[in-house]
C-alpha positions as CSV (number, residue, x, y, z in Angstrom):
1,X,-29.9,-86.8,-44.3
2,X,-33.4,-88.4,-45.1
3,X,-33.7,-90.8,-42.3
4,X,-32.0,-87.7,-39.8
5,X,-34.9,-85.9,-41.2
6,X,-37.2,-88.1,-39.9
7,X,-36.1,-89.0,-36.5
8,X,-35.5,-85.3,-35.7
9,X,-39.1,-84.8,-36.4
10,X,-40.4,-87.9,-34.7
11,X,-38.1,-87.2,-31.6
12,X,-40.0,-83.7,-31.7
13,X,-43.4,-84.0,-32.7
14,X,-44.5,-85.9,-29.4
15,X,-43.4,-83.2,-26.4
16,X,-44.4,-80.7,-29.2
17,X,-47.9,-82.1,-29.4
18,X,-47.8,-82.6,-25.3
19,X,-47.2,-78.8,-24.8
20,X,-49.2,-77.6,-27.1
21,X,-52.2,-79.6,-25.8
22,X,-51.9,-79.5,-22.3
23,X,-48.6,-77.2,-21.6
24,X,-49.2,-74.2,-19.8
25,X,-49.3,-71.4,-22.2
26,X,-46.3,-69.2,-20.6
27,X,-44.2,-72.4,-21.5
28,X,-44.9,-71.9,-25.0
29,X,-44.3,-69.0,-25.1
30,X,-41.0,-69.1,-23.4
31,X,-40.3,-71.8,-26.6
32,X,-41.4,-69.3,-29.2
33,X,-39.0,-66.8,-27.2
34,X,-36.2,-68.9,-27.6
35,X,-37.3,-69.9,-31.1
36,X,-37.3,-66.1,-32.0
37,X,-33.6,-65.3,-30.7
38,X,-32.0,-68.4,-32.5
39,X,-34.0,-67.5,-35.8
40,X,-33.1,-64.6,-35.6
41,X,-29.0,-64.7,-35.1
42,X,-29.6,-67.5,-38.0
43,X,-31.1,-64.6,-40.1
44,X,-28.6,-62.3,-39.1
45,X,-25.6,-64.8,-40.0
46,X,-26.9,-65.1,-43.5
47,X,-27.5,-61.3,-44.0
48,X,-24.9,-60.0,-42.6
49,X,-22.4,-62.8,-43.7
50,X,-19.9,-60.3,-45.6
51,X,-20.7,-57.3,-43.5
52,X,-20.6,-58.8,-39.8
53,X,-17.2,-56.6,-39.2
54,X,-19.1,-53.6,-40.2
55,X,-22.4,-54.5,-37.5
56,X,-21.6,-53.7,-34.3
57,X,-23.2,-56.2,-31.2
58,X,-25.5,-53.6,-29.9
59,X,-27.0,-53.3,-32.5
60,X,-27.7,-56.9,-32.7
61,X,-28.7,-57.0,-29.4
62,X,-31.5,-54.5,-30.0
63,X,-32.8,-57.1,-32.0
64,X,-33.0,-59.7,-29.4
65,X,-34.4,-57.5,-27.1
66,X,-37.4,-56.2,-29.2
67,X,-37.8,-60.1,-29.9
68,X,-38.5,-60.7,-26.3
69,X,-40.5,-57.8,-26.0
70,X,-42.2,-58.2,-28.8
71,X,-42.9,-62.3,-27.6
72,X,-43.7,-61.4,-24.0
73,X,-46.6,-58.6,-25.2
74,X,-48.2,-61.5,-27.4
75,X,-48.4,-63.8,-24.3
76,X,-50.3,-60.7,-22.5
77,X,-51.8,-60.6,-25.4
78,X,-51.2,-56.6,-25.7
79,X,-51.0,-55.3,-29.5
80,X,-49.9,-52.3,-28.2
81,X,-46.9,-53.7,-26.6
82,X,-46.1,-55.7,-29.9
83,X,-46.4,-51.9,-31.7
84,X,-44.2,-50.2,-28.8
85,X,-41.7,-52.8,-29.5
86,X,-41.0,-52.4,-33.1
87,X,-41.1,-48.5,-32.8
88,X,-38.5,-48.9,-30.0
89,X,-36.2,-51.1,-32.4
90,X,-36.8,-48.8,-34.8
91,X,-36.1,-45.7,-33.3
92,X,-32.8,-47.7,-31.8
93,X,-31.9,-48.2,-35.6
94,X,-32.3,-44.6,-36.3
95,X,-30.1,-43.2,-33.7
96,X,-27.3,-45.9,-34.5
97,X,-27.6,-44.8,-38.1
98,X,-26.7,-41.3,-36.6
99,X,-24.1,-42.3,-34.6
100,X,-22.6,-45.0,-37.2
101,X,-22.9,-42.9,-40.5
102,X,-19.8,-41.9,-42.4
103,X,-19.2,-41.7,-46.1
104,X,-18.6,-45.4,-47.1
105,X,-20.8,-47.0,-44.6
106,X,-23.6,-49.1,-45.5
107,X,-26.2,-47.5,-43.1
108,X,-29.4,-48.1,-44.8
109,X,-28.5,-51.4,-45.6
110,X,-27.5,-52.3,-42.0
111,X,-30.7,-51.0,-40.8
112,X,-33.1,-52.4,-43.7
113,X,-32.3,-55.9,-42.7
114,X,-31.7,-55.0,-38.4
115,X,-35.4,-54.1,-39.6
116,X,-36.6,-56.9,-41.6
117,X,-35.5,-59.8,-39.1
118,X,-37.6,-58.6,-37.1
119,X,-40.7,-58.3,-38.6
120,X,-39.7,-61.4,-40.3
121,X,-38.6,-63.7,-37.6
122,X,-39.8,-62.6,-33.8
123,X,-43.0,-60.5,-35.1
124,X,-44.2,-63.6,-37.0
125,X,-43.7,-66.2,-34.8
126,X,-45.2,-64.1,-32.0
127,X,-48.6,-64.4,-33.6
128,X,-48.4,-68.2,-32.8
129,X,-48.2,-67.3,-29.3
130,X,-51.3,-64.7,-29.9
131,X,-53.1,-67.4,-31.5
132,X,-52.6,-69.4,-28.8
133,X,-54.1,-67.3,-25.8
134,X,-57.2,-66.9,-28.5
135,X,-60.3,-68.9,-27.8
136,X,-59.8,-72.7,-29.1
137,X,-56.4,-71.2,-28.8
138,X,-54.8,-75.2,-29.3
139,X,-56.8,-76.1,-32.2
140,X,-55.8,-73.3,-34.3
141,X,-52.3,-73.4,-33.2
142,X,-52.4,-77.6,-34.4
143,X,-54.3,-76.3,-37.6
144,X,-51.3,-73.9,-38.6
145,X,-48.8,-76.7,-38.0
146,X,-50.6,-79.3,-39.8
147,X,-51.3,-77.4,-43.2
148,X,-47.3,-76.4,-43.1
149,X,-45.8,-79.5,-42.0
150,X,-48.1,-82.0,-43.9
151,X,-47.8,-79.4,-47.1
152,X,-44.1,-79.2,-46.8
153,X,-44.0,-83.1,-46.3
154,X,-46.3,-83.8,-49.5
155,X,-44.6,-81.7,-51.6
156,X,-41.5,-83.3,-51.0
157,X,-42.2,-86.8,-51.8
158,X,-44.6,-85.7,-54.8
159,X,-41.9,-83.9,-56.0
160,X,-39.0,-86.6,-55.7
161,X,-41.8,-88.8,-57.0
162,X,-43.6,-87.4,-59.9
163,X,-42.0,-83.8,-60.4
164,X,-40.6,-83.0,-63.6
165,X,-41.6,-79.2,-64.5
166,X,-39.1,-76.6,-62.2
167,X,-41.1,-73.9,-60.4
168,X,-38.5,-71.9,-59.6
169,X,-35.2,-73.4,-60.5
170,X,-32.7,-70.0,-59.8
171,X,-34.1,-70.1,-56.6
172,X,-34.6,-73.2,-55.6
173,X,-33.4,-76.2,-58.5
174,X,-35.3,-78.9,-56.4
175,X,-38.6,-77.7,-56.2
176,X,-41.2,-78.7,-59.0
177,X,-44.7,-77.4,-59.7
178,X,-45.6,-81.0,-59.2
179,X,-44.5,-81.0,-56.0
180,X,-46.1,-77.3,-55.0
181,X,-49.6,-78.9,-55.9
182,X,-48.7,-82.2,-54.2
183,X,-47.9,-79.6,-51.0
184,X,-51.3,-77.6,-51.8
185,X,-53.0,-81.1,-51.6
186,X,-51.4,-81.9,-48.7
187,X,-52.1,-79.0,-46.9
188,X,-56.1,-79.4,-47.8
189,X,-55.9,-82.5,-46.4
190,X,-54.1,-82.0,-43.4
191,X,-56.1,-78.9,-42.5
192,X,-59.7,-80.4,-43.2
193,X,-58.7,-83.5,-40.5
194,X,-57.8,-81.3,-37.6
195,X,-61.2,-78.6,-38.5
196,X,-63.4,-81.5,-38.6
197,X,-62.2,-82.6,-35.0
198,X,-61.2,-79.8,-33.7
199,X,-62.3,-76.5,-35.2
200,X,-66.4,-77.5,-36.3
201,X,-66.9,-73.8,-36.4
202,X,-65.5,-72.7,-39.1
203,X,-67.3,-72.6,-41.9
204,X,-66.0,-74.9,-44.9
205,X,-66.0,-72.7,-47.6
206,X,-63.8,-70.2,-46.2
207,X,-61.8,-72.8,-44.2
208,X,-61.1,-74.7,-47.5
209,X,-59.7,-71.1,-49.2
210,X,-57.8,-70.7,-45.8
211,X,-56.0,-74.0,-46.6
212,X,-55.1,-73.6,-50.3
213,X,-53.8,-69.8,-49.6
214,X,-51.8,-71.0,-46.4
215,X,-50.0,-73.3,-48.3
216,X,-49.1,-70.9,-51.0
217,X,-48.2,-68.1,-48.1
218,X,-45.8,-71.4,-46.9
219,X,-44.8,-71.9,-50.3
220,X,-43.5,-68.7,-50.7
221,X,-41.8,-68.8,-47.4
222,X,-39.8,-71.1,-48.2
223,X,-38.9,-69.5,-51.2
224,X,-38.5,-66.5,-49.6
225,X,-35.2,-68.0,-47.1
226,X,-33.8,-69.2,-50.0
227,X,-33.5,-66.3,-51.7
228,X,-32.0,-65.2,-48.7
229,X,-29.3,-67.9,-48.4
230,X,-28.5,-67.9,-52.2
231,X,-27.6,-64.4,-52.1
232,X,-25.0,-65.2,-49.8
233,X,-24.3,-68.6,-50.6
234,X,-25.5,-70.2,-47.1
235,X,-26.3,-73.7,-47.6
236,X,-28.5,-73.7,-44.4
237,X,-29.4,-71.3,-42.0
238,X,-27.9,-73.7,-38.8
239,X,-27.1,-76.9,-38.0
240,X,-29.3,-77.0,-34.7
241,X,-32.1,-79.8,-36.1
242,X,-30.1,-82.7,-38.0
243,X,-31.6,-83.8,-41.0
244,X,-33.2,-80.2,-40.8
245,X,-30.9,-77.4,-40.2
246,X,-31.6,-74.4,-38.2
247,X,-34.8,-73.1,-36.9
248,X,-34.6,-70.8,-40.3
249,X,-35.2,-73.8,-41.9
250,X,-37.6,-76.0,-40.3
251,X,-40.2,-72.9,-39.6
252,X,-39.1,-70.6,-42.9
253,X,-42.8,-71.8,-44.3
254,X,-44.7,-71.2,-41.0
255,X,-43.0,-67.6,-40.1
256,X,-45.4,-66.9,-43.6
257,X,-48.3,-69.0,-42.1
258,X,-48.9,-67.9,-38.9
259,X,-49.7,-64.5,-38.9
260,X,-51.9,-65.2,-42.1
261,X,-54.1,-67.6,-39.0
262,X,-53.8,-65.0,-37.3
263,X,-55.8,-63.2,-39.1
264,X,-58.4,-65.6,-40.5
265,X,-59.3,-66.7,-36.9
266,X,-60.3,-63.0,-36.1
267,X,-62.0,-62.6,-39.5
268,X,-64.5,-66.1,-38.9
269,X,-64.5,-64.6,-35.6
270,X,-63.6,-67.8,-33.5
């Protein structure tokens, strides 16, 4: 599982890094599109898991198609369309809890997670893609991904290595406070490289508290999909990535992360 781990991600990092640097940006965010819909019937599969013959596939598929909408209006970049397309899903949810409501059936519950998955999923990720057409749009997009990945690499091994205190072992048994520091250090570190080369604008104070917050934001991610697949007793959310899992799992940190960059690069105004 440990050396799939690492060839996935070695096998992936390199046309990653290629289209993030040079790719045009409608390619990315045709990735981010795709991303979104597999994330998203990954969320739905753990959710829904003793409920699926109680969901009914258009409803589903008002998800996916908010998703793309929601992706294509960040590539515009239009907030407006992003807002249109979650009160579209939502009104969609609202006349199938009409049409679908009958003593005994979940309905709120149905919709509270049709709901959720996408703010959760799609919505998040999208912000990568709004990131992206922003100005320096590359740099902050390789800043997001090196405080997760490098965060979520260090508190792994410092972890395994040196972790003996449980941060939260109902949730997650294998994760140590140790290791969450190791991660915070690791994200610090990461993120300080690519501002120095990349992102000299940003002042250092506030970059610095940008780092230590997005890796507890990525922390709590994580956290977050477990919860998600303990309560229904999903190991992982796919089998897609070996060594990794499903998309669920490799970008559960970075669906926290991104919009939180999001938002700091329009605060420091870059």
């Amino acid at each position: 599982m440990h050396r799939k781990r690492w060839i996935t991600g070695l096998v992936l990092l390199p046309p990653l890094v290629l289209l993030i640097g040079a790719g045009p940006p409608a390619l990315l965010a045709l990735l981010v599109a795709l991303a979104s819909l597999v994330g998203l019937w990954e969320y739905f599969r753990i959710v829904f898991k003793d409920d699926f013959n109680a969901v009914s596939y258009p409803f589903l598929l008002l998800a996916g198609i908010s998703a793309g909408v929601i992706v294509w209006a960040a590539y515009q970049p239009s907030p407006a369309f992003i807002l249109a397309a979650l009160l579209f899903n939502l009104a969609g949810c609202a006349f199938y809890g009409c049409f679908r409501f009958k003593p005994g059936y979940p309905a709120v519950a149905m919709i509270t997670r049709q709901v959720c998955g996408v703010v959760y999923v799609p919505l998040s990720l999208a912000t990568l893609v709004l990131l992206y057409r922003s100005d320096n749009g590359a740099a902050w997009v390789f800043l997001v991904l090196a405080v997760v990945f490098a965060g979520d690499t260090a508190a792994f091994y410092v972890g395994r290595t040196w972790g003996r205190r449980k941060l939260c072992p109902e949730v997650s048994p294998g994760k140590t406070v140790e290791g969450a520091l190791g991660g915070v250090a690791g994200s610090v570190a990461a993120g300080s490289i690519v501002k120095l080369l990349s992102l000299p604008e940003v002042p250092w104070q506030e970059a610095l508290v940008f780092f230590v917050v997005a890796s507890v934001f990525g922390q709590a991610g994580d956290l977050f999909e477990s919860i998600l697949k303990r309560t229904s007793g999903v190991k992982d959310s796919g089998t897609l990535l070996p060594g990794h899992g499903g998309i669920l799992d490799r970008t559960d940190a970075l669906l926290f992360v991104a919009p939180l960059a999001y938002l700091f690069s329009i605060l420091v105004g870059s």
